[in-house]
FIFI-70096 format. One record per residue: x, y, z of N, C-alpha, C in turn; residue in one letter. Coordinates in steps of 0.2 Angstrom, whole numbers, plus 5000, padded with zeros to 4 digits. Layout:
REM residues N
XYZXYZXYZA...
This chain:
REM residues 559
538056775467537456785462537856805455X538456845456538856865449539056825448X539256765449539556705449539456655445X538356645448538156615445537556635438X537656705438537456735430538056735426X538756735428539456725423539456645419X539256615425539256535422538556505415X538256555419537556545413537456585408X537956635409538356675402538556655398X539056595400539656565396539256505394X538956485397538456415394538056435387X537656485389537356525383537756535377X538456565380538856555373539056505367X539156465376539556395370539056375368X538556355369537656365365537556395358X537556445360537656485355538156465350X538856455350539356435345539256385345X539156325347538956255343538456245339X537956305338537356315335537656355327X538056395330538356425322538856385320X539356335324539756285321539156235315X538656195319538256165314537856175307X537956245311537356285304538056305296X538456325301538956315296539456255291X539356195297539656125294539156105289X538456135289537856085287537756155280X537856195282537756255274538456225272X538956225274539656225269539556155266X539256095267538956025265538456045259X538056095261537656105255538056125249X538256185249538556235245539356185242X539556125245540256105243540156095234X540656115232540656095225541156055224X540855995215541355935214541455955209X542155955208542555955201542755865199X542655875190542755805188543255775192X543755805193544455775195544455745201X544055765208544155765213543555685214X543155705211542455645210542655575212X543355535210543355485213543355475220X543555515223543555505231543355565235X543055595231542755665237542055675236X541455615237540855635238540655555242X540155565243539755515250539155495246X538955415244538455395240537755415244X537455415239536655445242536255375245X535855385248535455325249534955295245X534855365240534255345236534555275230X534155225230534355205223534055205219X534555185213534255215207533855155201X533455165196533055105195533455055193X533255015193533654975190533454955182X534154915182534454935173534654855172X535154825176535154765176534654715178X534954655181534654595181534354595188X533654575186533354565194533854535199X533654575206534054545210533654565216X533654545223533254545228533654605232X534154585231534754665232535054705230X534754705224534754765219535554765218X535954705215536554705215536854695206X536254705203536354695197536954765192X537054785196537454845191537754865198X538354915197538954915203538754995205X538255015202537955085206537555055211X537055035209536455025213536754945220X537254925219537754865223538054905228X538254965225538554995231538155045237X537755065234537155095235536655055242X536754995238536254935244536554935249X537354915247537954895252537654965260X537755025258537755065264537255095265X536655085261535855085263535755035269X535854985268535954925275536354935280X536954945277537454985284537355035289X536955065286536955145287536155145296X535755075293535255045298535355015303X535854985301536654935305536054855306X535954865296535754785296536354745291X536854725298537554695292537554645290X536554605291536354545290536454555282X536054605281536254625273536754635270X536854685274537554715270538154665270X538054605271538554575268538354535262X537754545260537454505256537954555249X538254585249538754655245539454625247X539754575248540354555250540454495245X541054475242541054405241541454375245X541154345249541354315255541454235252X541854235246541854165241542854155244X543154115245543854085243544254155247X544154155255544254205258545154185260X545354215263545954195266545954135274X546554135273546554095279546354135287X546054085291545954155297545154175295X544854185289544354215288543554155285X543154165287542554125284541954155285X541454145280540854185275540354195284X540454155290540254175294540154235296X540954275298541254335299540854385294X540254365288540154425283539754475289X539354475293539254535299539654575299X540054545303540654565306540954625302X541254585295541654625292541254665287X540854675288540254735283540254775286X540254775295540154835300540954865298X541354815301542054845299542354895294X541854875286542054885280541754945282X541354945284540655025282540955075288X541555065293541755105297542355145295X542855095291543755095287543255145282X542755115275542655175272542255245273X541855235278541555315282542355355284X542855335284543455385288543755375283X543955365278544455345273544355365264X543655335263543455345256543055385255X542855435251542155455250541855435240X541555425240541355395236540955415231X541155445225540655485219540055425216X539255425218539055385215538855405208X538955465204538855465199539255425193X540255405195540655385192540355305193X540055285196539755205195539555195192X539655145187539155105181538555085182X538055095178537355075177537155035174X537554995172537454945167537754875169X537554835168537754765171538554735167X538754765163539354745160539954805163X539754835170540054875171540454955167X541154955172541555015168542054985162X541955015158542354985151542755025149X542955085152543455135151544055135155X543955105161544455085166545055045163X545755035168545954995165545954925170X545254915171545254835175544954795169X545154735173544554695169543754705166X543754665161543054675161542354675166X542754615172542154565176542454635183X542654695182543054715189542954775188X542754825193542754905194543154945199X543554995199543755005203543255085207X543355085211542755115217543255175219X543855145222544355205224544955175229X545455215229546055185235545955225239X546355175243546555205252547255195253X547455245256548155225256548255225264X548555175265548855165272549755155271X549855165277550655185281551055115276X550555045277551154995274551054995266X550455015264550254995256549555045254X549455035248549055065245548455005243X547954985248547254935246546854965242X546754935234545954935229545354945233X544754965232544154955234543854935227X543554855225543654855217543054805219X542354815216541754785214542154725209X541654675210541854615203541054575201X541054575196540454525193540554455196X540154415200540154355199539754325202X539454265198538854235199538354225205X538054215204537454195210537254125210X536854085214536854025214536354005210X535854075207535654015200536254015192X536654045194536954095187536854145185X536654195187536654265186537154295188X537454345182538054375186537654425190X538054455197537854515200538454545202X538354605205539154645209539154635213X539754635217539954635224540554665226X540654675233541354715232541854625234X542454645229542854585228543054535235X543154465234543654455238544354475240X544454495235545454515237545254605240X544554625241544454685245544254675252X543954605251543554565259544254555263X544554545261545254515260545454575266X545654625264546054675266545454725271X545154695273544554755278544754745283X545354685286545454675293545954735294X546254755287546954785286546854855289X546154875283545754935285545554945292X545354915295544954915302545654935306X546154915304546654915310546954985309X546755015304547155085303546455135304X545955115303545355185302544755155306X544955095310544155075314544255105320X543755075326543955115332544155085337X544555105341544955095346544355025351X544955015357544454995363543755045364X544055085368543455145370543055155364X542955175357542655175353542255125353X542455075352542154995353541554995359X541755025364541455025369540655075369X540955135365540455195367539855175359X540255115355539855125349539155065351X539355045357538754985359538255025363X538555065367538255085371537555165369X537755185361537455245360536855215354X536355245352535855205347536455205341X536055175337536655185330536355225325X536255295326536155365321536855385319X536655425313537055435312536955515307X537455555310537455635305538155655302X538055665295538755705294539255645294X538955575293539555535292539855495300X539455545306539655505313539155515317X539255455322538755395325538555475331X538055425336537755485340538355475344X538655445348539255445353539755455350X539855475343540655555342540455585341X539455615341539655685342539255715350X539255645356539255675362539855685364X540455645362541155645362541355715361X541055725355541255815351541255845356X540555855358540255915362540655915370X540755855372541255855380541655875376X542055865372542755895369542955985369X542355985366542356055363542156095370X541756075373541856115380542256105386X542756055386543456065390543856095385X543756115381544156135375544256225376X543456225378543256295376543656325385X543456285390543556295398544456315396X544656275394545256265394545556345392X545356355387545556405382545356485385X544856475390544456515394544856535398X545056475403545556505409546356535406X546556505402547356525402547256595396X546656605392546856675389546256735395X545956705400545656755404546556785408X546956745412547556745415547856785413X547856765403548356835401548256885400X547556905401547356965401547256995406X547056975413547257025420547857025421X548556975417549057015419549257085412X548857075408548757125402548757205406X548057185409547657235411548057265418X548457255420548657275428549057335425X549357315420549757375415549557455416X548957435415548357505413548457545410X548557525403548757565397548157555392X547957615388547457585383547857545380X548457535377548657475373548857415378X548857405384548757345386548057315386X547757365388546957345386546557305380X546757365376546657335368547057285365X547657255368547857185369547457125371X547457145379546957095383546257075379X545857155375545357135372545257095366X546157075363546257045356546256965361X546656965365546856885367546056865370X545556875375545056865376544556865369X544556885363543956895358544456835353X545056865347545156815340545356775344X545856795349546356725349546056665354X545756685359545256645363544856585357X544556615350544156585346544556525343X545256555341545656525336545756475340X546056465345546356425349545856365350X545156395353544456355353544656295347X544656325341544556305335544956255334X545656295334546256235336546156175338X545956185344545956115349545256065347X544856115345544256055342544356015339X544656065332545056025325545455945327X545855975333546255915337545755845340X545155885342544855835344544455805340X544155835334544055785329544355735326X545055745326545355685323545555655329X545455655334545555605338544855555341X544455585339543855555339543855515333X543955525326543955505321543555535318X543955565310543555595305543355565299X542755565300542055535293542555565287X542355535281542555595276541855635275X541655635276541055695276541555755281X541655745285541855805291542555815287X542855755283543755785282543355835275X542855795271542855875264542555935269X542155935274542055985279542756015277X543155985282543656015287544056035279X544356005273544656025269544556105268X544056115269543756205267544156235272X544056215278544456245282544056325284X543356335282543056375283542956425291X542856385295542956395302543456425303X543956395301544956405304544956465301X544856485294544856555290544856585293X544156585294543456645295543856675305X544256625309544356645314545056645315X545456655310546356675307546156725304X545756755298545656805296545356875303X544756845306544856905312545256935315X545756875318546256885321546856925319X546956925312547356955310547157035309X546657045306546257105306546257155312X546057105318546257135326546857155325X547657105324548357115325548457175321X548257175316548357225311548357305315X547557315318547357355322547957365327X548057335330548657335336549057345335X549757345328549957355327550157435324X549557455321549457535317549457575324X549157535330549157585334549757585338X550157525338550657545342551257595336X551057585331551657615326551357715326X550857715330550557785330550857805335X550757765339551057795349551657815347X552157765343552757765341553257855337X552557865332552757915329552557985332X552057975336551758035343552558035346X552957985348553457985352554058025348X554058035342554758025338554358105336X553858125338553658195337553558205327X553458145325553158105317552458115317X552158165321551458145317551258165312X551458205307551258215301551158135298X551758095297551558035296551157985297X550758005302550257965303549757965298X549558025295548858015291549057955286X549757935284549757885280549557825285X549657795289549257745291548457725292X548157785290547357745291547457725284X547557755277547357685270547857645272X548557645274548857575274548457525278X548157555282547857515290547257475284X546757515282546157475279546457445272X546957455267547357415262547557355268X547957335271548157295275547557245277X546957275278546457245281546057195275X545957265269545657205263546157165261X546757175261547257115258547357035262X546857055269546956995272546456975271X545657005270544956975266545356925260X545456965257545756945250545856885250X546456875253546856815254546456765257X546156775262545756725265545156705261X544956745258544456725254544656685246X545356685244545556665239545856605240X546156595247546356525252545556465252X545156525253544356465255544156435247X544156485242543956465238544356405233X545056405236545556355233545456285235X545156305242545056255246544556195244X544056235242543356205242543356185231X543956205229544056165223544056215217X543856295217543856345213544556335210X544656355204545456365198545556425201X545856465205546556525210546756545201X546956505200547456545194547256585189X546656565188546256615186545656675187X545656665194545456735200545956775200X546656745201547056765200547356825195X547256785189547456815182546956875182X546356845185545456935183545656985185X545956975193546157015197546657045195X547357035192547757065191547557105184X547257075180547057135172546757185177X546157175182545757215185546157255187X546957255191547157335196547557335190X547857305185548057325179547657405177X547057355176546957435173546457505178X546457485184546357525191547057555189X547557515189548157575190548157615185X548257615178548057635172547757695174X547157695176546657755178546757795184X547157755186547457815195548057825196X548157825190548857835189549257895194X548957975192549058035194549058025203X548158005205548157985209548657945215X549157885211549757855215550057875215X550357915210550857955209550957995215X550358055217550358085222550258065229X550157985227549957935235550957935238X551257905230551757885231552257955233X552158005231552458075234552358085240X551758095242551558085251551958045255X552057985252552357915255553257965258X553357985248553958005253554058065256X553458125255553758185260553658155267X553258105270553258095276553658045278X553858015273554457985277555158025274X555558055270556058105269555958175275X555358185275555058245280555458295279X555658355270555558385270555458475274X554858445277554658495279554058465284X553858485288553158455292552758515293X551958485295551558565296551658585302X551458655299551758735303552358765301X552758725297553458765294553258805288X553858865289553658885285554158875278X553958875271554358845267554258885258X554958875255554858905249554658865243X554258855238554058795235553858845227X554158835224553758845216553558925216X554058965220553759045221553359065226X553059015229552559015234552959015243X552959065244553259065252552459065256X552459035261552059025266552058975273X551658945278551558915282551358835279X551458805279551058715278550758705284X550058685282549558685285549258625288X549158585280549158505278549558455278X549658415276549958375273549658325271X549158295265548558245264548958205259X548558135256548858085254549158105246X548558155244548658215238549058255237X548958305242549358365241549458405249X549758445248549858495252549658575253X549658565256549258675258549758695261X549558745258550158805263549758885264X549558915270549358975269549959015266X549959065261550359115261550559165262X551059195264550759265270550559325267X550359305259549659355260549259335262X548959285266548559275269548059225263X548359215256547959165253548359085254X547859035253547758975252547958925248X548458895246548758865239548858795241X548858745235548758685238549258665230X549658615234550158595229550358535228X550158475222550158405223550658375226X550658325229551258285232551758275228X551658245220551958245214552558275213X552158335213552658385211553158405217X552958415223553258425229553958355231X553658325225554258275227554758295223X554758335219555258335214555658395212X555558445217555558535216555958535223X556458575220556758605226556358635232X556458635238556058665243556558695248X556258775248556858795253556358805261X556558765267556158775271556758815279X556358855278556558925283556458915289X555858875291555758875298556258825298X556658765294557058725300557858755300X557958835298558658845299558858865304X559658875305559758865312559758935315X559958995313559859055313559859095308X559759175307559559215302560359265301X560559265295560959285293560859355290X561359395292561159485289561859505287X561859505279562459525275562159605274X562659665275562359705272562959765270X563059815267563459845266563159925265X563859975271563660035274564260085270X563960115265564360175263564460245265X565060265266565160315268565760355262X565560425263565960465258566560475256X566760475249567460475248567960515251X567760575253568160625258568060615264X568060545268568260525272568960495275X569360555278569960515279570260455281X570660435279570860365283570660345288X571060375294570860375299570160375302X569760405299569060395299568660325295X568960305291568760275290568560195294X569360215296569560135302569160155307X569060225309568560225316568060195314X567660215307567060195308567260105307X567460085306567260005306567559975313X567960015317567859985325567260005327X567160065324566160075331565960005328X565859975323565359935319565459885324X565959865323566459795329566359805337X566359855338566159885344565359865346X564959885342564459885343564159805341X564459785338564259705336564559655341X564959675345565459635351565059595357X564859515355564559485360563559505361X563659525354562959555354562259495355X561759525354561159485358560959425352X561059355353560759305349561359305344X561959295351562759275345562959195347X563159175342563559095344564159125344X564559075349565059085347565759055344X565359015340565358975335565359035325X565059095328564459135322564759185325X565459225324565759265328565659335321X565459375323565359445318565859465313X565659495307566159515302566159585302X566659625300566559675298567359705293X567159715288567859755284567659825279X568159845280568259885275568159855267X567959855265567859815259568059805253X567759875249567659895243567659965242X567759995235567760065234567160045226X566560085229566060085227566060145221X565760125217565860205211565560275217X565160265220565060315223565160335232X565660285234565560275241566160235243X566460225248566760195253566560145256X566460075253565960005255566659995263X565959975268566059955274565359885274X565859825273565559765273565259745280X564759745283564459715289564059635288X564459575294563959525293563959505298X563359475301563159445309562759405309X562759355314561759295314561759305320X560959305316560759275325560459225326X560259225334560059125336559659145342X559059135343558959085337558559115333X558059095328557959095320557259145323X557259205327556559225327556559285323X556059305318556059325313556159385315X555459405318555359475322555959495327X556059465332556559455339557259505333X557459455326557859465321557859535319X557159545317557159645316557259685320X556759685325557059725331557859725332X558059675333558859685334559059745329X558959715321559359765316559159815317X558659845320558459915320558859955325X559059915330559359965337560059955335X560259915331561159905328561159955324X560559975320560660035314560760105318X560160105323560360185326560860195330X561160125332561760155336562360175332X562260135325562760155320562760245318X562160245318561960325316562260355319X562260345326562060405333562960405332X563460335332563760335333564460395327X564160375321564560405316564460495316X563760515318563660575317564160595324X563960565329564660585335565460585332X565360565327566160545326566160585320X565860615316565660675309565860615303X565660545303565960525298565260515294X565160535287564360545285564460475279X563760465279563560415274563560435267X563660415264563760425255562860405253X562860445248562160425243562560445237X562060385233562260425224562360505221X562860495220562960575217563660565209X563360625209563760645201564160695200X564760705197565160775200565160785192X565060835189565060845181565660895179X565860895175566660935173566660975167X566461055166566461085159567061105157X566961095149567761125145567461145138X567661215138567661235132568261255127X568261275122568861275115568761355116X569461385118569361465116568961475110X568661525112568261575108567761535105X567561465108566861415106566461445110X565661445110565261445115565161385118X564761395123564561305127564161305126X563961245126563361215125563161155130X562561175132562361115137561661085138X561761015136560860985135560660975139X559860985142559660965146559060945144X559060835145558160835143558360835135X558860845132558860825125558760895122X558660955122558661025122559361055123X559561085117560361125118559861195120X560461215123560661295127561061325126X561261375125562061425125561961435133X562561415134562761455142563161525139X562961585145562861665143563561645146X
């Protein structure tokens, strides 16, 4: 039962896309536009004809618009009884006789259906033809073909009718070469075959059996592209990673399509492409629209594998910069694709072009600050500085990093307030960061009194050695210091240095407080006393002077 709802699924679908493939061939046919330049060979004559302007004629052959016009109005019915009445089947080649004109109308009308498209505007309407051209007077040219051995004219000429009337026709030395034509852009045996056997409609420039042709095509096409990307994605899937998954779900959605795409493409020109279908196909609309998705998915896939990546490398600050590169990346391939389509279907590029670059010219202009600080972000997260929860010194400001956005950064500080600081400037200012050092250093220096003897002296800087010996959170690498030092204006310097490991701040104070008391406990056992600032003063007086002594700026007699 699941088996036979999956089948009637997939049928619906391909239902479904062959209904938006047509709606699409048949709107991008509407909307195609013609630039003068392209006009010679990029449009399909209408049926309507136009009034006439020339010399009466039963075939409306009196001017080279309205001749050509007949020519594929009767083609087009598949009365080639007429349409060779458009031929001058006059002084043919050898091998060739006015009999064959049937014959070689069908053939004309099948080599120019796949080969030429034909602007009926650039036609002359007048019976003395085109006079700008560089043909003869009596001769128009229609357009070339080029094939593998030469390049064949397609050239109308003026010439008589059996009362004397000039009228148009397409040339002899062009009837001439339609056998040339047929062998390079008619159809095969099997075409031959399937063009007998189908009525002779026709849409889009092909008959009803190239496009039941199409449609078997397009569904072995679609079958085909079903089973070998279903395969790669159960062996996707047996993974059982979400990134295998989200793979399996790109190869079964863009690339399934694209592929489809592909191989129809292929089958079009193996069926044979109208020029109606090759200015279709030049847009290249479809191929876009399902190369552009694809990409947009790879793109996805890629930002997520570069996330997994940075999770690993223990980088996730730098992540926040992949969501705008992710969506940048994403309109840069809209962009593109839509400036590919637009070139396609005939638009001047170098001038969307040139709008668009004044346009981020002066976006940049105005966002300048803004890139600036996009561009500082770029580099704290890839330099990495610092990352959030460190704690760091920046511009006066000590605290934790919080943030890290495309702008700026925050920092709590430990007063407990909130600071935010442009990327800009963080790119460019010393930064001292504390949490990444490797442990905490303590320089300090311990005075004791000038009337302590030598001997006492040396004691006290072994206790100090003593007590710093192998002590808690030593490398041994970071072996302790301690000297005798200096002679202080008021004391006896006793230099002390030591680190600790690792870098815990608190863990770091606790230690120094229990090194100090035992410093205490140990000196006072030993009577050697600590020094504080002091002043010894020295009085002299001049026989038989009094003394005098200021205090606060006020003299005194001392009694």
């Amino acid at each position: 039962m699941s088996s036979t709802k999956g089948n009637t699924g997939m049928l619906r679908s391909i239902c479904h896309i062959m209904a938006i493939v047509l709606v699409i061939l048949v709107g991008t046919n509407t909307a195609h536009p013609q630039t003068p330049k392209e006009s010679t060979a990029t449009a399909e004559p209408a049926v309507e004809m136009p009034k006439r302007t020339g010399p009466f004629d039963e075939f409306d052959r009196g001017v080279p618009r309205s001749s050509v016009l007949g020519f594929f109005k009767a083609a087009r019915v598949g009365d080639y009884e007429r349409a060779a009445q458009y031929l001058d089947l006059r002084n043919l080649s050898k091998g060739m006789d006015p009999g064959q004109g049937p014959d070689l109308a069908r053939k004309f009308k099948i080599a120019l259906d796949r080969s030429l498209w034909i602007d009926q505007d650039l036609l002359a309407t007048n019976p003395e033809g085109q006079s700008e051209d560089d043909q003869p007077s009596y001769r128009d040219m229609v357009g070339r073909i080029k094939t593998p051995e030469k390049t064949v004219d397609i050239l109308l000429q003026r010439v008589p009718r059996q009362d004397g009337v000039y009228i148009w026709k397409f040339s002899n030395r062009t009837v001439a070469e339609i056998p040339h034509l047929y062998e390079h852009f008619g159809y095969g045996p099997l075409e031959e075959t399937l063009s007998k056997l189908f009525p002779d409609v026709q849409f889009l420039g092909w008959q009803l059996w190239q496009w039941a042709l199409f449609f078997i095509i397009a569904a072995l096409a679609y079958l085909l592209v079903l089973l070998s990307t279903w395969v790669v994605a159960l062996f996707l899937r047996r993974r059982e990673t979400e990134r295998s998954r989200q793979i399996a779900l790109f190869v079964t959605g863009p690339v399934r399509i694209l592929l489809w795409f592909l191989l129809m493409r292929q089958g079009v020109y193996f069926i044979g492409i109208s020029t109606t279908l090759r200015a279709l196909d030049r847009a290249e609309t479809l191929l876009i629209i399902a190369s552009t998705w694809a990409l947009i998915r790879l793109v996805g896939i890629i930002f997520d594998l570069l996330v997994d990546w940075l999770r690993k490398m223990d980088r996730e600050s730098a992540i926040v910069l992949l969501g705008p590169l992710r969506n940048i990346s994403k309109v840069v391939i809209v962009i593109f694709a839509v400036i590919l389509w637009l070139d396609n279907i005939g638009f001047d590029v170098g001038a969307i072009l040139a709008g668009l670059g004044v346009g981020g010219l002066a976006v940049a202009l105005a966002a300048q600050d803004t890139l600036k600080n996009f561009l500082g972000s770029i580099m704290i997260l890839l330099d990495r500085p610092y990352i959030v929860g460190q704690r760091i010194v920046v511009k006066g400001h000590d605290g934790v990093v919080k943030k890290i956005g495309l702008r700026s950064t925050r920092m709590r500080l430990l007063t407990g307030h909130m600071t935010t600081v442009p990327n800009e400037e963080m790119a460019k200012v010393d930064i001292e960061n504390i949490s990444s050092r490797p442990h905490i250093r303590r320089l300090t220096n311990i005075g004791i009194t000038y009337d302590t003897p030598p001997e006492k002296v040396e004691k006290a800087v072994q206790i100090i050695r003593n007590i710093l010996d192998n002590h808690e959170g030593m490398d041994p690498e970071f072996q302790p210091r301690v000297y005798f030092s200096d002679f202080n204006p008021a004391s006896l310097n006793i230099l002390m240095l030591y680190w600790y490991h690792p870098p815990d701040y608190w863990d770091f104070l606790a230690f120094n407080g229990r090194v100090n008391l035992q410093i205490m406990q140990a000196f006072e056992k030993e009577g050697i006393k600590f020094a504080f600032p002091t002043t010894t003063t020295y009085l002299t007086q001049e026989d038989g002077e009094p003394l005098h002594i200021s205090l606060g700026g006020e003299a005194q007699l001392a009694s």
